[in-house]
N, C-alpha and C positions, 0 to 999 in steps of 0.2 A: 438373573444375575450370574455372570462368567460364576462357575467354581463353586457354587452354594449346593447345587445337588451333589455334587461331590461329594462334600463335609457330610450330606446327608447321610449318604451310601455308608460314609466312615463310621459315623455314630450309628447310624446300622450295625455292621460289624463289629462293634465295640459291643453293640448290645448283647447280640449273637456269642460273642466267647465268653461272656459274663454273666448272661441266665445260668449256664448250668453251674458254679458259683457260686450263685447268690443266692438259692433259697429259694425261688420267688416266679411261678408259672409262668406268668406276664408282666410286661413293663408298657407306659406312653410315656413319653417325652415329646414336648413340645419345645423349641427355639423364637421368640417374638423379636422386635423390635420396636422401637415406641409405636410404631403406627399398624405395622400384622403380623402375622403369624409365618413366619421365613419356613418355616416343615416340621411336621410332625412325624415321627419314625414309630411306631407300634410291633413288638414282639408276642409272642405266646400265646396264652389261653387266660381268657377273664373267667374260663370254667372248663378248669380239666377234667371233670367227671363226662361234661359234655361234649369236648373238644371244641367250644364255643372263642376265637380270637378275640382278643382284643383291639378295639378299633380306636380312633381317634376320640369317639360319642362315649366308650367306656368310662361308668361313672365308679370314683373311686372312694374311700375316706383318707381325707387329709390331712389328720391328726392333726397335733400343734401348728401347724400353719395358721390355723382357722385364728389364735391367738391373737395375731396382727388386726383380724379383723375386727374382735373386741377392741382390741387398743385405735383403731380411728374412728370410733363412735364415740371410745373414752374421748380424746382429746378434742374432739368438734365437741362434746357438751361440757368442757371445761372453755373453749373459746366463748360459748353460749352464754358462761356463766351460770348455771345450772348444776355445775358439778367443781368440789374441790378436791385434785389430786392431790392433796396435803393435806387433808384433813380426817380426822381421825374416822374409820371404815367403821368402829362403834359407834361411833356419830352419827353415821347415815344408820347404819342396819343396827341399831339398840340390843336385840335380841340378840346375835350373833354372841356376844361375851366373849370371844377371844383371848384367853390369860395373856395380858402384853406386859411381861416381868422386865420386859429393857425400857416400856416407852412404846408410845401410841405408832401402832402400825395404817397405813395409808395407800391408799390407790397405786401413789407412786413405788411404794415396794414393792405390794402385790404384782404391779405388773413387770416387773425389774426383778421377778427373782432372789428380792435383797429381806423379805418379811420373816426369817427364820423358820416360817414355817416348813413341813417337812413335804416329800412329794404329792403323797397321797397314795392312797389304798383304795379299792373297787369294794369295802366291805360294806360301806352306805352306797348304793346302785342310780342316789340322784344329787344333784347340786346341791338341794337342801341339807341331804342328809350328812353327808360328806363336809358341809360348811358347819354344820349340829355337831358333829364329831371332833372337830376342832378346839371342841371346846376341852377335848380330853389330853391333848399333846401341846404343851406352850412352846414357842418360840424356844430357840436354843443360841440363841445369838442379835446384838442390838439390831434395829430394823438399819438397813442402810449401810451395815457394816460388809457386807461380804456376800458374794452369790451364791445362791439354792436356787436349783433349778424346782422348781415347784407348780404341781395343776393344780391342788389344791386351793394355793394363794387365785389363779385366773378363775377358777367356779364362784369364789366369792367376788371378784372382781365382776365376773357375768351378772350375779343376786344384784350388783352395787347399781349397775345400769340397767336392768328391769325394772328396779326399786326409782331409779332415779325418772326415766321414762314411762315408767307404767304402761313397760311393753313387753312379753317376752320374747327371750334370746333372739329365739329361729325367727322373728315377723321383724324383729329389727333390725338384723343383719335383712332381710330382703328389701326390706321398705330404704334402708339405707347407702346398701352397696349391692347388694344382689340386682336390683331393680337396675337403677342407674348404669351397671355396667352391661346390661344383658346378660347377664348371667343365668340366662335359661333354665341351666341342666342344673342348679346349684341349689340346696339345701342346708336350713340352717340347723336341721335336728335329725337325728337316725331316727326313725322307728321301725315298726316292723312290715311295711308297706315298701319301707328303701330296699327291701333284698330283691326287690321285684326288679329292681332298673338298677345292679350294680353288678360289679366283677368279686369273685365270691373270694372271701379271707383264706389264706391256708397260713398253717403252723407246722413246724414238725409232729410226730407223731408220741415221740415222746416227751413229758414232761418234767420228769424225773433225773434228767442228765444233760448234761449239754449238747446243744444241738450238733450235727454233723450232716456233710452235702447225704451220705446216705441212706440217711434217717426219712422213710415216708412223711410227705404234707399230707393235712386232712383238713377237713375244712375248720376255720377260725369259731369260736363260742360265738355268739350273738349280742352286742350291745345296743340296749335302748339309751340315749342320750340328747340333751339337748345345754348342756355344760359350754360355758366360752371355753373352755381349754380346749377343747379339740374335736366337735360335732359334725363338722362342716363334710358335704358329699360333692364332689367335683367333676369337674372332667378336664382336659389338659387344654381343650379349646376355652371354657370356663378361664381356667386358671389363667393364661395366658392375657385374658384383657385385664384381670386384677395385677398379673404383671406391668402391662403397662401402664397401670394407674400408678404404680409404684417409680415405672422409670420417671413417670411423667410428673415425679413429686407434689401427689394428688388432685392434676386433673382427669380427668376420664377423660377416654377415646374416643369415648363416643360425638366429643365435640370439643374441639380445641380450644375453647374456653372455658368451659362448665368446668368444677372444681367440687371434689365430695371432701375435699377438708384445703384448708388455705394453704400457703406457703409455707406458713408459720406454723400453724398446728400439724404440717407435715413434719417439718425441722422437730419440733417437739418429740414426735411419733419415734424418728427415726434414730434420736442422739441416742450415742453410746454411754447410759449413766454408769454403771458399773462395769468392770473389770470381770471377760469368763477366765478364769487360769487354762480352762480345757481346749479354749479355743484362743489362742496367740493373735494378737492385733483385733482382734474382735472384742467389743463391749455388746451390754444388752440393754436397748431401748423397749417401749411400751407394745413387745409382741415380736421385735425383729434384732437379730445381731447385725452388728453395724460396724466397720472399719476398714483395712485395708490388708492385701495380702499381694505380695509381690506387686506392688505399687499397684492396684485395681482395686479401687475402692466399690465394694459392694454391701446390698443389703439382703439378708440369709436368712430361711430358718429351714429346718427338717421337721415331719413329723412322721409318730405313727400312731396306730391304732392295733386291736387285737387281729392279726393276720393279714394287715396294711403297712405299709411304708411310704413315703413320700416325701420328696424334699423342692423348696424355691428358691434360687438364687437370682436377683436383678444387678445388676453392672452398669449403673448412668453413664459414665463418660463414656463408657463401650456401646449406650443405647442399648444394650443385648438384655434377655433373662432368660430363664429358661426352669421349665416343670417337670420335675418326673415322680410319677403316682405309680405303682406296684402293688400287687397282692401276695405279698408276701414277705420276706425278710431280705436282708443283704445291701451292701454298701452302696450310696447312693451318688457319694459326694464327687469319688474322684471323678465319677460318668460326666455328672453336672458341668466340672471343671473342663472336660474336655470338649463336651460338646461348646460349652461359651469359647473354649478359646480356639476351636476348629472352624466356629461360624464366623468369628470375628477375624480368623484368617483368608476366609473366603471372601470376605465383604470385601478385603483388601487388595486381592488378587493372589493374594500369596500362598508360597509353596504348602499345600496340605500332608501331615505326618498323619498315619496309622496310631491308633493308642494302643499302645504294648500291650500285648494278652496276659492275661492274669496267671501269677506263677501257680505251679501245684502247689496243693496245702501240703505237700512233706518236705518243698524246699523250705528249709533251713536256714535264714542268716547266718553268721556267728555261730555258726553250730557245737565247733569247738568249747564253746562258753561251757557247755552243758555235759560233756562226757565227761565220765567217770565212772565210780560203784555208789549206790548210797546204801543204807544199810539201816532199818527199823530198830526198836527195844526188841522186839519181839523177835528178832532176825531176817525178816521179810528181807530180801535183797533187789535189787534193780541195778543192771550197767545200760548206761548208753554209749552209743559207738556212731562216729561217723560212718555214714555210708553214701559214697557220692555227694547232692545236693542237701541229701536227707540225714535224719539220727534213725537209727536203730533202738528199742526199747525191748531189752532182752528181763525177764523174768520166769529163769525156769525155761520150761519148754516151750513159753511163750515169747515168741519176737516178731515185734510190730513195728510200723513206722510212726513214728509223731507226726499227730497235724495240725497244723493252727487253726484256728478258731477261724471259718469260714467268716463270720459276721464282722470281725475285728477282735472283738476282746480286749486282753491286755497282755501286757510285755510279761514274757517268762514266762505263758502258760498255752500247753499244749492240750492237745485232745488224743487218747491211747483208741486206737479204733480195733477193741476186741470186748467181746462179749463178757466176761470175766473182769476188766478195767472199766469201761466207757461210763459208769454209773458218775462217775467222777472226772474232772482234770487233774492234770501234772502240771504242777502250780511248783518253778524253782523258787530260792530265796539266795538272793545275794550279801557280802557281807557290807563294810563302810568303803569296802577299796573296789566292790562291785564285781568279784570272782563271787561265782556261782559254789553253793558250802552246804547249801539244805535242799528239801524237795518236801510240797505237800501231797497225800492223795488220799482223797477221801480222810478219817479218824487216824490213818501213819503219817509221822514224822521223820523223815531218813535225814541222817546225817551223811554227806559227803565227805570225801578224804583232805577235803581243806577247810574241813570245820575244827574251827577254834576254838569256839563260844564256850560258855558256863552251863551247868546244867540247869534246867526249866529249875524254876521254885512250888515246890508242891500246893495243890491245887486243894479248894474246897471240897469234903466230900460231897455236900450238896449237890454239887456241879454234876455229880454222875448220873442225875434224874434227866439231864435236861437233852442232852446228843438225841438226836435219830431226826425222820423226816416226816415232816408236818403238811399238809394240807389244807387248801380254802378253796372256798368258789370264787375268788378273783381272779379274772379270767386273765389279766396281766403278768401275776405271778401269782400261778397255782399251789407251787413248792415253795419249801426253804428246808435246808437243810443244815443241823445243826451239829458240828464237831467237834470233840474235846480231843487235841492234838498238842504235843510241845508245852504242856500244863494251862493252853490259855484256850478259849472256848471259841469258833469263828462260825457267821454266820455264810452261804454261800447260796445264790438264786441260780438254779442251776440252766433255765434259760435267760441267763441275764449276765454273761461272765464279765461284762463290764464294770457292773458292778456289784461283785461278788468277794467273796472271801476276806470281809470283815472280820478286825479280833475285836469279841465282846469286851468289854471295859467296864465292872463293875460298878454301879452308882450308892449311894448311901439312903436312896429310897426302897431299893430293891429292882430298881430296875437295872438294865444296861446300857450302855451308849456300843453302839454298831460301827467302828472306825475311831476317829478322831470326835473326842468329847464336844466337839462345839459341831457336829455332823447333827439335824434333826433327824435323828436314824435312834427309835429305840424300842428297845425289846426287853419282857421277862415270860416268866414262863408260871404256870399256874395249874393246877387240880393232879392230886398226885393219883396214881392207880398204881398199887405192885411196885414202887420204888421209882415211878418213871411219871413224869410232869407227861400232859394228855394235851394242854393247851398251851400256844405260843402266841404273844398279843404282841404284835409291830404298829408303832406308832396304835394308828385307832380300828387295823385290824386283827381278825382272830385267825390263826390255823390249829387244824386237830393234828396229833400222830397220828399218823398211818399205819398199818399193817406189815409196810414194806420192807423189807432188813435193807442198811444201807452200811 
């Protein structure tokens, strides 16, 4: 077709300014159409120790993707009649005891992100365990009321359909969809046999701070798994006919009639029950976001994994989808976006645009926002100054550039790239009129020269046991780090600045709430040594202190 290898070549080049960027050795993308595979474009290394590239056959882990596949086994044995998604998940799994203090929790939250329950922790290592532990954090919000993104809630969804079929996970995703679409290369459980036939995980090297582009990868921890939340091993050719089973509002390719869940139990699959606030015009059906964005109704999900990344997007009325698997970190979405809408111009005839190269991380929006003096209790001082596209971060002898958060992060917070600073971000705070008046870093509070406010309200002395940085073997988030700054105490994942820097919020049990009291986010802290708490218990796991001064 006129103009398609073009788009190729472009999304090529897209890819090409954006490895170094994103974290991430290697990238496959795949572009489909309901009926094949329009090109695949592959970058980098599946193993840079080796210099080994990444090919099309490159098998990846594709995190929450895998999700969706749970949910149309769910929905085909609810058409079955074999399974009710509204009926109480104690009902089926008895043992489970789930404290449900709003009202009986159900398939349909679980798989909707709307069950209260909280993300989940790596501190139990299997579904069982991790569903057994549940039994220690209750819901924090009626079921159906509001979304949580939650694996947690999908492991016990996975137990619910082993329990119901008396099959497990990995043999029933093949027997059911693996099979029927050919999905060859595809795997419904990690063990330690998949490192043999996969593209190796990388992380940055440290885990103690926030990540930065020049921070060393090394290779990812090892996960054994076989959990619906996110097990599934791929490849972009793989993914690509599950794409089309998707445009194809579940028929398979493999024959233009054959059908691995109905029209209807597709429709089911796909509605938008809930409302994400994070993601605008997108709601969450049983495993996929689902809505419209700039009039293209599509259906989406991303995942990752420890030293994986991966995202799917299908576009029916476009006929289009498209797959991109990586080993390693960094944005996935806007690629996606362009590659669907490059191909979809090609199909047309139409003129093909370049996608703009990724700006350096020290340009600056609104830079302005941000300069000033701020100025600690202690007298610690900081000015930022524009310079050019960039801010300047003068302290003392030290002047560096700000840079944003390669991965995304969040608004107002930068990354200080000096050996001295980098343990931490520069996290501003703005006031109700949105000028820029505070700055966090690390355990300092600087007031700016347009700060108005009241002074902090003095704090528990309790509270002084609990600061420093804590450690687990969850290979997710190894750290947390905990600071008593501005009299209020915040928690912060220091490879996770998404979602980071939480104010604790005292509970009447002795626990905390981590953000907003209705967040299933909680923490207290426990075994004193020398004036200083040794244990930090998140939700249902544990981290020790560290040794490390922070």
């Amino acid at each position: 077709m006129a103009g398609l290898a073009d788009a190729f070549d472009l999304i090529g080049e897209a890819i090409e300014h954006r490895l170094p960027v994103m974290h991430t050795p290697g990238i496959a993308l795949a572009v489909t159409d309901g009926h094949e595979i329009l090109g695949v474009v592959v970058r980098g290394f599946a193993d840079a120790a080796s210099g080994t590239p990444v090919r099309p056959e490159t098998r990846f882990q594709i995190g929450s993707i895998s999700k969706g596949f749970a949910g149309m086994i769910a929905v085909a044995e609810s058409e079955a009649g074999r399974l009710d998604l509204h009926q109480p998940v104690t009902d089926i799994l008895p043992w489970l005891e789930i404290p449900q203090p709003f009202g009986p929790i159900t398939m349909h939250h679980l798989m909707t992100h709307s069950s209260g329950l909280h993300a989940g922790t790596e501190d139990a290592p299997t579904g069982l365990g991790a569903a057994w532990q549940l039994r220690e954090t209750p819901p924090t919000f009626p079921p159906g009321e509001r979304f949580w993104y939650s694996n947690d809630a999908w492991k016990v969804a996975g137990l619910v359909l082993e329990h119901v079929t008396g099959t497990p996970i990995q043999y029933l995703l093949r027997e059911r969809i693996f099979g029927p679409l050919h999905m060859t290369a595809t795997e419904g459980a990690i063990i330690d046999e998949t490192r043999l036939h996969l593209a190796t995980g990388y992380l940055p090297l440290y885990s103690d701070r926030p990540p930065r582009l020049d921070h060393p990868l090394v290779q990812a921890n090892w996960l054994v798994s076989n959990t619906a939340d996110g097990s599934i091993v791929s490849n972009v050719i793989d993914m690509s006919s599950y794409a089309r089973l998707l445009l194809g509002g579940g028929a398979s390719p493999s024959d233009g009639s054959d059908r691995l869940v109905s029209a209807d139990a597709f429709e089911i699959l796909t509605t938008p029950y809930i409302d994400d606030p994070d993601s605008p015009g997108f709601g969450y059906g049983y495993g996929f976001w689902a809505g419209e964005q700039d009039g293209v109704r599509s259906i989406w999900h991303s995942g990752g994994m420890v030293g994986y990344e991966a995202y799917l997007k299908v576009q029916p009325d476009r006929g289009l989808g498209c797959v991109i698997l990586q080993n390693g970190m960094g944005n996935k979405r806007d690629l996606a976006e362009y590659a669907l809408n490059v191909v979809s111009e090609a199909t047309r005839g139409a003129v093909l645009v370049a996608m703009p190269h990724p700006p350096a991380s020290t340009d600056i929006p609104n830079g302005t926002d941000y300069t000033g003096r701020f100025t600690a209790a202690d007298g610690r001082t900081f000015e930022v100054v524009v310079e050019g596209p960039s801010l300047r971060y003068r302290e003392g002898p030290v002047g560096v550039l700000l840079e944003r958060d390669p991965l995304g992060g969040i608004n107002d917070t930068f990354l200080l790239p000096h050996p001295s600073l980098d343990l931490h971000a520069l996290r501003f705070g703005r006031d109700d009129a949105g000028t820029v008046v505070e700055a966090f870093h690390g355990s300092h509070w600087f007031r700016g020269s347009a700060w108005k406010g009241s002074e902090p309200a003095p704090h528990p002395a309790e509270w002084e046991a609990y600061p420093g940085l804590y450690r687990s073997d969850d290979p997710w988030s190894p750290v947390m780090v905990v600071s008593l700054r501005k009299g209020v105490l915040t928690l912060e994942w220091p490879l996770d600045n998404e979602d980071s820097a939480g104010e604790l919020i005292p509970l009447d049990d002795g626990w905390f709430a981590v953000g907003e009291t209705w967040m299933p986010k909680r923490i207290r802290f426990d075994r004193m040594v020398d004036g200083k708490t040794i244990m930090a218990v998140f939700n249902a796991g544990r981290w020790h202190r560290s040794f490390e001064d922070q």
